[in-house]
C-alpha positions as CSV (number, residue, x, y, z in Angstrom):
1,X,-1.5,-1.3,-0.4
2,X,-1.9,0.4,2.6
3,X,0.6,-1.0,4.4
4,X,2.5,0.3,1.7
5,X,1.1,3.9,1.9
6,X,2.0,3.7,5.8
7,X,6.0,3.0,5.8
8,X,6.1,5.6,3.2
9,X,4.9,8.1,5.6
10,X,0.8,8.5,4.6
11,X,-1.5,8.5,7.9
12,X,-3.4,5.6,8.8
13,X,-7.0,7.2,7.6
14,X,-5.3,8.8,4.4
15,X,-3.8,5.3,3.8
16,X,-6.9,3.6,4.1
17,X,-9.1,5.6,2.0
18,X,-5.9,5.7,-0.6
19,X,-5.6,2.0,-1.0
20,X,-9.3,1.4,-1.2
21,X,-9.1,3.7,-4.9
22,X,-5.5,2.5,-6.1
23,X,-6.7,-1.0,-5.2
24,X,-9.9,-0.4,-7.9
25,X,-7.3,1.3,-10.9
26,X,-4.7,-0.9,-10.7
27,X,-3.2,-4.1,-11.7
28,X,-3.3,-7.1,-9.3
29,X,0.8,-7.6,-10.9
30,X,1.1,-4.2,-9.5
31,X,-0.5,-4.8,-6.0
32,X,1.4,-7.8,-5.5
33,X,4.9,-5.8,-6.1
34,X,3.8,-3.0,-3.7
35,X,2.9,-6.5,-0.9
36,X,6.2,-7.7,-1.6
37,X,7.9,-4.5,-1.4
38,X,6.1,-3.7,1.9
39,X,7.0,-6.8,3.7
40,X,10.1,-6.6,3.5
41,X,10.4,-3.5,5.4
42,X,10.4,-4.1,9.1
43,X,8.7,-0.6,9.9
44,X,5.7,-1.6,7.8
């Protein structure tokens, strides 16, 4: 997820704190698709 947060633009601390709530409220389904979607980007 934070990975995630980072290629879209999010500082690293922002990111960090981010992914550590939207990691708690959402589905692990969910979290995968955002992993997949993040490494496939090469700036991630």
């Amino acid at each position: 997820m934070e990975r995630f947060l980072i290629a879209l633009g999010v500082s690293a601390e922002t990111a960090r704190r981010d992914a550590e709530g939207i990691e708690h409220h959402v589905s692990a389904e969910t979290l995968d698709a955002f992993r997949r979607f993040a490494d496939g980007r090469s700036d991630a």
